[in-house]
ZASE-427146 format. One record per residue (C-alpha): x, y, z negated; residue in one letter; residue number from 1. Coordinates in steps of 0.2 Angstrom, whole numbers. Last residue first. Layout:
BEGIN
     X     Y     Z residu num
     X     Y     Z      A NUM
...
END
This chain:
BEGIN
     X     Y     Z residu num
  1048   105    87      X 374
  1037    95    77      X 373
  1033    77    84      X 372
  1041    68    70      X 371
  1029    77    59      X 370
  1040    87    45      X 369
  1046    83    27      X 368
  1047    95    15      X 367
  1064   103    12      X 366
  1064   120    19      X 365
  1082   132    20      X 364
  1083   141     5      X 363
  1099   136    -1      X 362
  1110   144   -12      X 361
  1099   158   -17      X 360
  1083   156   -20      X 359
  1079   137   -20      X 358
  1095   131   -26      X 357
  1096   142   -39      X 356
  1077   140   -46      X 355
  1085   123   -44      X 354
  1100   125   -54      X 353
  1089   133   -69      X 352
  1077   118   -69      X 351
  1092   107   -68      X 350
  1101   115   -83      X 349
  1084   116   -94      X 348
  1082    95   -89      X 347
  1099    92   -97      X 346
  1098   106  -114      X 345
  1079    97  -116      X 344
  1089    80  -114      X 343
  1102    83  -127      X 342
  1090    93  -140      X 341
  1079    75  -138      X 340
  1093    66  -141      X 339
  1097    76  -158      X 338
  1081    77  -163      X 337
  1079    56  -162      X 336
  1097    55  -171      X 335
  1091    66  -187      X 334
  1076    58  -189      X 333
  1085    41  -186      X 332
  1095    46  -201      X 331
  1080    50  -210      X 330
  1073    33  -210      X 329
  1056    28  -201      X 328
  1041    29  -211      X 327
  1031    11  -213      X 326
  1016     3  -208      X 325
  1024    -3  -193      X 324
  1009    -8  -180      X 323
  1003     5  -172      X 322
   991     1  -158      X 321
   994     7  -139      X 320
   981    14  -129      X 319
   990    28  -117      X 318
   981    41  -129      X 317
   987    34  -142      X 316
  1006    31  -142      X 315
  1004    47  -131      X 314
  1000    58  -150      X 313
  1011    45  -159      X 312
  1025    43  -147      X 311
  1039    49  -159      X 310
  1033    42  -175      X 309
  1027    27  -167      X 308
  1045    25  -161      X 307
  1056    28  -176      X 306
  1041    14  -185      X 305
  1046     2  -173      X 304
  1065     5  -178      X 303
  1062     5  -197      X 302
  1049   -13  -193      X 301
  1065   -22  -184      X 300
  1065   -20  -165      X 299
  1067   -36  -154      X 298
  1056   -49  -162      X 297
  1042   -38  -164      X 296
  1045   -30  -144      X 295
  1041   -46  -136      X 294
  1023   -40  -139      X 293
  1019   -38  -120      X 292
  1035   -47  -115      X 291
  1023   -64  -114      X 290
  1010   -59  -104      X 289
  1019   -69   -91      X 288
  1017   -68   -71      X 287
  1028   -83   -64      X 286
  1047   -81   -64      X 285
  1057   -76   -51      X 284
  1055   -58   -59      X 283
  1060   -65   -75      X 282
  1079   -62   -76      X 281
  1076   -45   -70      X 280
  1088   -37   -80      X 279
  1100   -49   -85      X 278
  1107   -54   -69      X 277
  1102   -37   -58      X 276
  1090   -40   -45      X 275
  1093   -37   -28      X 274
  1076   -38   -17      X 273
  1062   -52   -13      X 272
  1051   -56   -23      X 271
  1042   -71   -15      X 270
  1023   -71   -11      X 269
  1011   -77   -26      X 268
  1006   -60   -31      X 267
  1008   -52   -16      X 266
   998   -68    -6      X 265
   985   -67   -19      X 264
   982   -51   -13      X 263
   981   -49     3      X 262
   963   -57     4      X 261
   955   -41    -2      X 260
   967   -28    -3      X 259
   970   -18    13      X 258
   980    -2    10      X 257
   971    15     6      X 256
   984    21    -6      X 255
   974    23   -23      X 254
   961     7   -16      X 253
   978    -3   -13      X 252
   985     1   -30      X 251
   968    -4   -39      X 250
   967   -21   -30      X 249
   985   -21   -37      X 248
   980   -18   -54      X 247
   965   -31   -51      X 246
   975   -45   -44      X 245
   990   -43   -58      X 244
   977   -45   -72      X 243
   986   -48   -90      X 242
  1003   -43   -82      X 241
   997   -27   -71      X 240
   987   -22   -87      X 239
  1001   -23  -100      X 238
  1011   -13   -88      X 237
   999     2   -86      X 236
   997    10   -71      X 235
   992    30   -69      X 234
   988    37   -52      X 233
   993    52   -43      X 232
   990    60   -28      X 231
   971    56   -22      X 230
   966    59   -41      X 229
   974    77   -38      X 228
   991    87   -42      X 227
   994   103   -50      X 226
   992    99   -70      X 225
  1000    82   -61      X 224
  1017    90   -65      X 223
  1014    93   -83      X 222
  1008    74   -86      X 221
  1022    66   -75      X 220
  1038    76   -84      X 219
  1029    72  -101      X 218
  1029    54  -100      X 217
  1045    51   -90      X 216
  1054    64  -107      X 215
  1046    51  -118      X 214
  1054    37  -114      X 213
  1072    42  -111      X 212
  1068    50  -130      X 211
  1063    35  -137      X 210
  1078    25  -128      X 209
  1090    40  -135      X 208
  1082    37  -153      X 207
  1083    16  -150      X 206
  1102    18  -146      X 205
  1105    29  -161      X 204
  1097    17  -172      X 203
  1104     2  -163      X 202
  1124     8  -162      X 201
  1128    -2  -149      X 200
  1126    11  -134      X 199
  1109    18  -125      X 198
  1111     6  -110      X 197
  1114   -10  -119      X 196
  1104   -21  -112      X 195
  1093   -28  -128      X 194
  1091    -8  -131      X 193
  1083    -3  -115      X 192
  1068   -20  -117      X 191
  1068   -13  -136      X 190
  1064     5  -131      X 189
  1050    -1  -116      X 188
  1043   -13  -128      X 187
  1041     0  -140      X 186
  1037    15  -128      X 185
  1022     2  -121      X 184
  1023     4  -104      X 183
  1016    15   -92      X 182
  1020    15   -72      X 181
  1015    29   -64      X 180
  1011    28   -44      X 179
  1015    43   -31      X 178
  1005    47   -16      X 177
  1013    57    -7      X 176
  1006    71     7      X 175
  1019    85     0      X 174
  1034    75     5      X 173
  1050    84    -2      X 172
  1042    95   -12      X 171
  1032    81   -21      X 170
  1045    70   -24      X 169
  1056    83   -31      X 168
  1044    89   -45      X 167
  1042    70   -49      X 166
  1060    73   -54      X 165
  1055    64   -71      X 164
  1045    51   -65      X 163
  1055    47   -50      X 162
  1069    43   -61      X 161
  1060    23   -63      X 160
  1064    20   -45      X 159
  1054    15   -29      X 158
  1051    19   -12      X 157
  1036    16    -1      X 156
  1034    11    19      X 155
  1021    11    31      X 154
  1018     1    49      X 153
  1027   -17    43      X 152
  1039   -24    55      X 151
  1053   -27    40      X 150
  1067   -18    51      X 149
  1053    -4    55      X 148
  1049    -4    39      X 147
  1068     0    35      X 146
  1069    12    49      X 145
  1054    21    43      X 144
  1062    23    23      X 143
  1078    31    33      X 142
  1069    43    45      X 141
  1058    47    31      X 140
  1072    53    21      X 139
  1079    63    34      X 138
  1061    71    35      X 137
  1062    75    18      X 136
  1080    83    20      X 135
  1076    95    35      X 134
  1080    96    53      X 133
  1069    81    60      X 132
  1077    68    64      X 131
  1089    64    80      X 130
  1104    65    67      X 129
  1095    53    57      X 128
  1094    40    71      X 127
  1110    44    76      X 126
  1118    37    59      X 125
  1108    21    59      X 124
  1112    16    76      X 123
  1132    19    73      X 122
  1131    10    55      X 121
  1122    -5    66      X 120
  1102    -6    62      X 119
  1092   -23    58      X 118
  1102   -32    44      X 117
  1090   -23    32      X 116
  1096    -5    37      X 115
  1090     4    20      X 114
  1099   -10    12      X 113
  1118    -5    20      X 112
  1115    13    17      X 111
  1108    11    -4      X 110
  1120    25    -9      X 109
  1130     8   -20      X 108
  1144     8    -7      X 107
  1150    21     4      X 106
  1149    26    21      X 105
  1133    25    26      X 104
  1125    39    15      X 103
  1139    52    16      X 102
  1140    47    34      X 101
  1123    51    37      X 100
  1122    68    27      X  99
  1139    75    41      X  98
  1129    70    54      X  97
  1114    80    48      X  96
  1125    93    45      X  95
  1132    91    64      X  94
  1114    91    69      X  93
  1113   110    64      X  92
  1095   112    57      X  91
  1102   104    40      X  90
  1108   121    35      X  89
  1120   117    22      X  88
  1128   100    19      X  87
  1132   106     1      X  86
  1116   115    -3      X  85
  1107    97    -4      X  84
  1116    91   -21      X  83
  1101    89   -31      X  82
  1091    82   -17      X  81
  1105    72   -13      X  80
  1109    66   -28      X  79
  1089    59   -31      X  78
  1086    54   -14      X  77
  1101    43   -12      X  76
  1103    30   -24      X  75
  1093    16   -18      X  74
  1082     4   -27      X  73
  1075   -11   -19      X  72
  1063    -5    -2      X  71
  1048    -5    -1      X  70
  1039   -11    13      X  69
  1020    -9    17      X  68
  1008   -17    31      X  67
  1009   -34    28      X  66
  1008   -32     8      X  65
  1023   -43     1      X  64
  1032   -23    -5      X  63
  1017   -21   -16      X  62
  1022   -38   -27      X  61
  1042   -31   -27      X  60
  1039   -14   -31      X  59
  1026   -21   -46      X  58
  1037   -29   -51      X  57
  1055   -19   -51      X  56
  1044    -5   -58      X  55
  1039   -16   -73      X  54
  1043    -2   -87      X  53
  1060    -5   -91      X  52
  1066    12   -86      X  51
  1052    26   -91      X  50
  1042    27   -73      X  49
  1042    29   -55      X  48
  1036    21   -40      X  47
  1032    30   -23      X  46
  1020    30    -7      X  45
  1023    39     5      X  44
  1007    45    16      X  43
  1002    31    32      X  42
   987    41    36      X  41
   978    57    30      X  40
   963    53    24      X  39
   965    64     6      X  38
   981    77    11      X  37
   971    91     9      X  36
   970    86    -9      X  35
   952    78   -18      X  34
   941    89   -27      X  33
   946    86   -45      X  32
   934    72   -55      X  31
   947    63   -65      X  30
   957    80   -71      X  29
   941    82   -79      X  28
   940    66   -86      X  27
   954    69   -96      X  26
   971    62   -90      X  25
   979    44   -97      X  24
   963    38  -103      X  23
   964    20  -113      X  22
   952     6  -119      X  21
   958   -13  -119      X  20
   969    -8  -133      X  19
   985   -16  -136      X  18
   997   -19  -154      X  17
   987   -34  -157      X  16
   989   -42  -141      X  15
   977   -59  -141      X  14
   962   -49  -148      X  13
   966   -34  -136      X  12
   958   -19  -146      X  11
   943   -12  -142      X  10
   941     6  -149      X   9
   957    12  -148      X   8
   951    26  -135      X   7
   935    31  -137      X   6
   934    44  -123      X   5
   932    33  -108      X   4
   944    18  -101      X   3
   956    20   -87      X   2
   958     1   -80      X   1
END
């Protein structure tokens, strides 16, 4: 749970590098008037986060609540968001058409798990087309025929990207509520690293992780400059494994879901999904603490050191304790400011193709409308 203005000053006796105290936004942001979406029922729930942050768990525990399903990662939203001026004006159904079969009709877009063994392609594809005429409410056309598969009234998404086009979640469905995962950037980095997604060379690999990392961090915290407590709320990993009843409790409070006797079931419930052998070995597994300080035995002290120095201000403020004693080598310096450059020079091209998108391209509205709109 958020704690006050002293942060640091409990640590976790059993987890060195953790403090029980953390605030993620000030207590100002904390007591914002609510949105004027606050009561509105069944809002979108998503996940996002730095990869590796226990998305995959907490998506899989929230999707055993009877009245939520959440699907396993798709890959949809994101390239179509990006890539929405080239189906055009979805108020033609033909465009709409058109989206559907790009979804459908190939592997790894996420078509065949949105229909959970419950909808044909053909059923799938007029559903869409009979959606509203704009890309949010195509999306909630998808995410409501998987609950609907699932027989459960709401439904949420999940993926750790979220965090970064948070921008994006927002524009497509103004009434979401959007939960960020934390997770200790060292654990997070080394967790990255172990699978090989930054490359093999370790200090270059642990620079781009760092940077992965700290982009998610930042991308949340200046977008919920225009969001309130109903919106947004901040998880962090170490909690949801020390005290998986009390984050979810949490959870359900944010999103007005029953808690209470659900929980247990969540917890306990199967995990249900497709999980990536090496990646979520331990999702069939009970609940460990374990990969809280699993980082010491991953990351030599030069490479923990890299990430302090990186995450030193957030490293804090998210209630994390420093535990290398030493300054990271120049080289890794050097690597860490060139990854950043990379993704600065990344996110600066999408910020400017946006504004483009949105002015001149394709002006046509995105957010998602009530199915009983005209």
């Amino acid at each position: 749970m958020s704690g006050g203005p002293d942060v640091g000053a409990t640590v976790v006796a059993a987890h060195p590098t953790l403090a029980e105290a953390w605030q993620p936004r000030t207590e100002a942001w904390l007591s914002r008037r609510p949105s004027p979406f606050a009561g509105t029922v069944g809002r979108p729930l998503f996940i996002g986060a730095c990869p590796r942050s226990g998305t995959t768990l907490l998506r899989s525990m929230l999707n055993n609540h009877p009245d939520l399903a959440v699907p396993a990662e798709t890959g949809f939203v994101i390239p179509l968001w990006i890539g929405r001026g080239g189906f055009g004006d979805l108020r033609a159904a033909e465009n709409r058409r058109r989206l559907a079969e790009w979804i459908f009709d190939a592997p790894g877009r996420g078509g065949r798990r949105i229909r959970a063994g419950a909808f044909s392609r053909e059923q799938a594809i007029e559903r869409v087309v009979a959606s509203q005429p704009t890309l949010g409410s195509v999306f909630a056309t998808l995410f409501a025929m998987f609950a609907e598969a699932k027989g459960k009234p709401r439904w949420g998404d999940k993926r750790p990207a979220y965090s970064v086009y948070i921008d994006a979640i927002f524009a497509l469905f103004p009434s979401a509520q959007f939960v960020n995962v934390v997770r200790d950037p060292r654990a997070a980095v080394a967790s990255a690293v172990r699978l090989g997604w930054y490359g093999d060379e370790k200090g270059s690999a642990v620079a781009s992780a760092v940077a992965s990392w700290d982009a998610a961090v930042r991308r949340v915290d200046r977008f919920a400059r225009r969001l309130r407590p109903d919106q947004l709320i901040d998880v962090r990993y170490e909690d949801m494994v020390r005290d998986p009843a009390a984050t979810l409790q949490r959870v359900c409070d944010f999103c007005d879901l029953r808690g209470g006797d659900t929980i247990p079931t969540m917890i306990a419930g199967p995990r249900r999904g497709v999980f990536n052998e090496g990646w979520h070995d331990r999702l069939a597994e009970p609940i460990s603490t374990a990969p809280i300080d699993s980082f010491r035995g991953d990351l030599e002290p030069r490479r923990v050191a890299l990430v302090e120095h990186a995450t030193g201000r957030e490293l804090q403020r998210l209630g994390y304790v420093r535990a290398a004693p030493l300054e990271p080598r120049p080289a890794d310096l050097k690597a860490l400011r060139t990854h950043r450059r990379n993704r600065n020079v990344k996110w600066l091209r999408y910020a400017l193709g946006e504004a483009k998108r949105r002015h001149v391209t394709h002006r046509h509205p995105v957010a998602a409308q009530p199915a009983e709109a005209s």
